[in-house]
C-alpha positions as CSV (number, residue, x, y, z in Angstrom):
1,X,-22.8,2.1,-4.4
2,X,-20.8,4.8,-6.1
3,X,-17.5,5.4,-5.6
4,X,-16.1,7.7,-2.4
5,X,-12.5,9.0,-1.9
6,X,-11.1,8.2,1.7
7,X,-8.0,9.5,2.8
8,X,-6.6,7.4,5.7
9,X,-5.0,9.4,8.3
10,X,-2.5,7.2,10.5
11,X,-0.4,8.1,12.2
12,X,42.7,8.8,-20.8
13,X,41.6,5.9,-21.7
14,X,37.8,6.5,-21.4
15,X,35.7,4.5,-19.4
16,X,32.1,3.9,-20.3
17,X,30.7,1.1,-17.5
18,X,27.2,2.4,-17.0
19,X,26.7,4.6,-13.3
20,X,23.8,3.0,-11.7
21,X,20.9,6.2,-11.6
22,X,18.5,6.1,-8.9
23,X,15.9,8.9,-8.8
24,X,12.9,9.7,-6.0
25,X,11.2,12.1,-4.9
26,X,10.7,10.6,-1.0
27,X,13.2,11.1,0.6
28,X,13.4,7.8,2.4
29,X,12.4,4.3,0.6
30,X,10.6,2.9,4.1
31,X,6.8,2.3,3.8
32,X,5.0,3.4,7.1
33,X,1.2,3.7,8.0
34,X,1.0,7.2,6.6
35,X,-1.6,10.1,4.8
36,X,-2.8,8.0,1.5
37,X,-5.6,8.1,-1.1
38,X,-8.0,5.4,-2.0
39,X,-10.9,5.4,-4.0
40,X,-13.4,3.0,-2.9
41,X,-15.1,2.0,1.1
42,X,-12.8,1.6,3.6
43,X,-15.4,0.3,6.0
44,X,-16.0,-3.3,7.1
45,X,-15.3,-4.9,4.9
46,X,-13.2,-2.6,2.8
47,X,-12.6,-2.4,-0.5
48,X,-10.8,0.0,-3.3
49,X,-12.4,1.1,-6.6
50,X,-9.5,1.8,-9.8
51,X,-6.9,4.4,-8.8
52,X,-4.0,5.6,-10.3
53,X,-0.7,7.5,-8.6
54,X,1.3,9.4,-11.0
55,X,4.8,11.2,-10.6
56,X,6.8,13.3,-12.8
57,X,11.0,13.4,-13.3
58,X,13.1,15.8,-14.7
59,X,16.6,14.6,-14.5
60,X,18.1,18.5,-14.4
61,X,16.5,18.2,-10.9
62,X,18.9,15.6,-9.7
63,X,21.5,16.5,-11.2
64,X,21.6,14.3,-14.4
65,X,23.0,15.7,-17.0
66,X,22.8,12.7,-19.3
67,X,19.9,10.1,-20.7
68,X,19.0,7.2,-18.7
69,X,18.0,3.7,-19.7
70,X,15.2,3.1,-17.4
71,X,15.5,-0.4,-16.0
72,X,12.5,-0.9,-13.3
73,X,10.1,1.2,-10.7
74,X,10.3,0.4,-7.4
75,X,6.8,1.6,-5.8
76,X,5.1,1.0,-1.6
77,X,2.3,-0.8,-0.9
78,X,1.2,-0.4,2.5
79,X,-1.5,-2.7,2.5
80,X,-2.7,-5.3,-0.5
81,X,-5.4,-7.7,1.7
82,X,-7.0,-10.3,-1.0
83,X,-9.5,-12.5,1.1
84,X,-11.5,-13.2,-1.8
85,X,-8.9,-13.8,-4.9
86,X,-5.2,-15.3,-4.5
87,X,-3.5,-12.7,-6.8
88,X,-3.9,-8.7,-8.0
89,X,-2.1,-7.3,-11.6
90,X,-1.1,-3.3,-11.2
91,X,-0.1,-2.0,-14.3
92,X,3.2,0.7,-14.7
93,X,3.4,3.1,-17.4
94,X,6.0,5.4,-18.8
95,X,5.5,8.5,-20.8
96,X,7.6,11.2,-21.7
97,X,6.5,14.7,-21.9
98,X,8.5,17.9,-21.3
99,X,10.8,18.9,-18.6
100,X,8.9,19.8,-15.2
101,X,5.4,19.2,-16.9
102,X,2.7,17.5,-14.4
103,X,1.3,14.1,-15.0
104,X,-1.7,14.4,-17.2
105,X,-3.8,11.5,-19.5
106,X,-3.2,10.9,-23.0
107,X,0.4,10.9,-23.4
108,X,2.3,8.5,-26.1
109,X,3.2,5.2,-24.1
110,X,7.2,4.5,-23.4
111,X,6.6,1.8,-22.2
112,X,4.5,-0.4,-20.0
113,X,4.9,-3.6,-17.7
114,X,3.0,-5.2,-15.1
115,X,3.7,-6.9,-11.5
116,X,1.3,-9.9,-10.2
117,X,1.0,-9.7,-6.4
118,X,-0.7,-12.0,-3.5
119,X,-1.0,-9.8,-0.6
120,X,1.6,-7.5,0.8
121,X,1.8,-5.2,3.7
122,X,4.4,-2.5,4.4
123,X,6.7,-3.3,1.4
124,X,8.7,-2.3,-1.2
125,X,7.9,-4.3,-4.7
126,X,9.6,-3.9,-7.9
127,X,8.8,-3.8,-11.8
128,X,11.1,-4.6,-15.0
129,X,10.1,-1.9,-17.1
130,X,12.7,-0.6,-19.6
131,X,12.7,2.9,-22.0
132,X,15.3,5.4,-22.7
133,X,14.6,8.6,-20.4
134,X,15.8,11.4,-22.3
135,X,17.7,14.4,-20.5
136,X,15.7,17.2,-22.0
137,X,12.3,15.7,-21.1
138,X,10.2,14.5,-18.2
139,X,9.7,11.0,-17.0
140,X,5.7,10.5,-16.3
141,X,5.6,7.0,-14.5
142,X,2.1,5.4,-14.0
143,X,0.9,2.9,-10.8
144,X,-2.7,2.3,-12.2
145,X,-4.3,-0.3,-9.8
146,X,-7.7,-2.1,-11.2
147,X,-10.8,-1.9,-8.9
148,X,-11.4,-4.7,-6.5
149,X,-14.8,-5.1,-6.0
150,X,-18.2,-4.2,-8.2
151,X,-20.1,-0.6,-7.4
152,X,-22.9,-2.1,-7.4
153,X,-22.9,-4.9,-5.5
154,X,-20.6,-3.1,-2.3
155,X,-16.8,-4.1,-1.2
156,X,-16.0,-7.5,-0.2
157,X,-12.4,-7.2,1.6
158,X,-10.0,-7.1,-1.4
159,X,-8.5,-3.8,-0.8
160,X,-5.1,-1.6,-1.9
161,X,-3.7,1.1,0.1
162,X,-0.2,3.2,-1.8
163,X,2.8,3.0,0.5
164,X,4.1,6.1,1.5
165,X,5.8,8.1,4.6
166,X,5.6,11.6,5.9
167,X,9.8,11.9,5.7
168,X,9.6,14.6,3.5
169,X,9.4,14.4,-0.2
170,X,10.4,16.7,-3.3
171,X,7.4,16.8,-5.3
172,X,4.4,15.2,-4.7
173,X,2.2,12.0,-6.2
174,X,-0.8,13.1,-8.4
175,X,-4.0,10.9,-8.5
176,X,-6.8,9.7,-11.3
177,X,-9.5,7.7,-10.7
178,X,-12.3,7.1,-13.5
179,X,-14.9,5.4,-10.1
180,X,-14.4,8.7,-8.3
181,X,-14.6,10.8,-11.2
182,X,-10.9,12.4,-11.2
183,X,-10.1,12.2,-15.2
184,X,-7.3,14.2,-14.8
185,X,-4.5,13.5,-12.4
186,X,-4.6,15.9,-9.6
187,X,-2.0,17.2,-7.4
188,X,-2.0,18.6,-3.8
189,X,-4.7,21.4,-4.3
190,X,-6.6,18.6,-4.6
191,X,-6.2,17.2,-0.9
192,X,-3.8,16.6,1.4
193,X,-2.3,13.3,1.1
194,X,1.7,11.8,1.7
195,X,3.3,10.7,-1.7
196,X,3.6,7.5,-3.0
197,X,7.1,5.9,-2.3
198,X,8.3,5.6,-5.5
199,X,11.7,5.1,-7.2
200,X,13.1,5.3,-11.1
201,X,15.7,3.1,-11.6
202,X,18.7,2.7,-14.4
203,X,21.5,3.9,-15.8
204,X,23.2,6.6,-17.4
205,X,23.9,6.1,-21.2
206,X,27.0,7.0,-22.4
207,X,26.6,8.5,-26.1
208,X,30.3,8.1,-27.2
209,X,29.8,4.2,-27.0
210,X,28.8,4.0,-29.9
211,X,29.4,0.4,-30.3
212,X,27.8,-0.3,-26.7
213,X,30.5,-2.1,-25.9
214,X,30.7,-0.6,-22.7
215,X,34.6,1.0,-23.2
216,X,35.5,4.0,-25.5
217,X,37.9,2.7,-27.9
218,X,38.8,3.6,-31.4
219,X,36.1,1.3,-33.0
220,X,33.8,4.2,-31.3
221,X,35.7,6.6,-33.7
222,X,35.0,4.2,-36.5
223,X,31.4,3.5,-36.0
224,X,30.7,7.5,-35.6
225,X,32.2,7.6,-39.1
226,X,30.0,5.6,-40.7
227,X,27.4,6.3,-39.1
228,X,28.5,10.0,-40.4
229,X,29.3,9.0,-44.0
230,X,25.8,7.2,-44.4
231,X,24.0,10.3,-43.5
232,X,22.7,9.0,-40.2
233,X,21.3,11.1,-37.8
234,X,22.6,9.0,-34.8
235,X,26.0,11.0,-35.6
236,X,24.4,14.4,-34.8
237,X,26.1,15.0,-31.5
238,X,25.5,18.6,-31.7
239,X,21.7,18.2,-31.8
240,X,21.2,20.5,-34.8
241,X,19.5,18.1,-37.2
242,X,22.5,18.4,-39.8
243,X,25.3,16.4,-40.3
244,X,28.9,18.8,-40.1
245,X,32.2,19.6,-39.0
246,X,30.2,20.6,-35.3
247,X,29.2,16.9,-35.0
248,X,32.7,15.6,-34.8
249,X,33.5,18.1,-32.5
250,X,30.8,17.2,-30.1
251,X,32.3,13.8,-30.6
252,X,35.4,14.4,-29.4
253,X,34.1,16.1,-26.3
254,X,32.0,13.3,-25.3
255,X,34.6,10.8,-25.8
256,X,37.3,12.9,-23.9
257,X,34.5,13.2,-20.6
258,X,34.0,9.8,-20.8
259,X,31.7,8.1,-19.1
């Protein structure tokens, strides 16, 4: 049996504590029976083939004007049924790329972590996953589910259907899937489908801490000075890739903002 896409229609002195960050492009969090994609048979008994639902951040988009340390994804799952295995492993990947670029394969790996589920229906579930997001790039975050049954041999019940809603959304989730023959990730021209609830995680880093410490104190000054004197490029705060009079100034401007 070869794969089949089926889209199911239903209804002074400076602070530097880190700011939680929490990015999305749904606008509500809820999971509800909604527009999504599955490759695979959705007959009886169902079953989903390997799928993968990508988005793309750009934190100049929310408002960000800083790097974030990525701490988890939060991602829907409107329906994991298991009948014939107790547990399922979906895979989350983060790659950079740049700012407002679309998901596409064969980017350098962030960073990856996985989440071992039994089943789950209309929920919210949550991965540790942890990379530095920088400011002037975009955030690719992977959901890349395994197939559940065999092509040849038909489903047998162990199916996974994305969470999503139709509350509105910002930008929309792209889709792969090597069974159904999408080897690119594919957006909206593609079909009509509701994004995956999806949300990024972490918190805003505060460059002047030098000595993550999580206060700007004068042992901030000290470390940028050494840091300067030994030729390190962590003490270009100007961005320039030279170490100069502009660096200290940028210093002082980050330290006097704060965090």
């Amino acid at each position: 049996m070869r794969g089949v896409l089926a889209i199911i229609l239903l209804g002074a002195s400076s602070s530097a504590f880190a700011d939680e960050v929490r990015i999305s492009h749904v606008r509500s969090g809820v999971v509800l029976p909604g527009s999504s994609l599955v490759c695979g048979d959705l007959g009886d008994p169902p079953g989903s083939l390997d799928m993968s639902y990508w988005h793309s951040y750009t934190l100049s988009d929310f408002g960000i004007s800083s790097d974030v340390l990525v701490r988890r994804i939060e991602f829907g799952i409107e329906l994991l049924a298991l009948p014939s295995r107790d547990e399922l492993t979906i895979d989350v990947n983060l790659y950079l790329d740049e700012p407002q670029s679309r998901p596409t394969i064969g980017l350098p790996l962030l960073a990856s972590a996985n989440i071992t589920l039994g089943e789950v229906e209309l929920q919210v579930v949550s991965v540790d996953v942890e990379g530095v997001f920088p400011q002037d790039k975009a955030l690719i975050v992977e959901v890349a589910v395994p197939p559940l049954y065999d092509p040849t041999t038909g489903p047998i019940g162990d199916v996974f259907i994305p969470g999503t809603n139709a509350l509105g959304h910002t930008s929309p989730t792209y889709v792969s899937s090597l069974a159904c023959g999408i080897f690119q990730p594919q957006g909206p021209d593609f079909g009509s489908w509701e994004p995956l609830v999806m949300t990024v995680i972490g918190e805003a880093l505060c460059p002047a801490d030098i000595d993550e410490d999580g206060a700007l104190t004068i042992f901030d000054f000290l470390e940028f000075q050494t840091l300067f004197d030994a030729g390190d490029l962590r003490a270009d705060f100007d961005g320039d890739g030279a170490l100069t009079i502009f660096d200290f100034l940028a210093f002082q401007t980050a330290f006097d903002a704060g965090c």
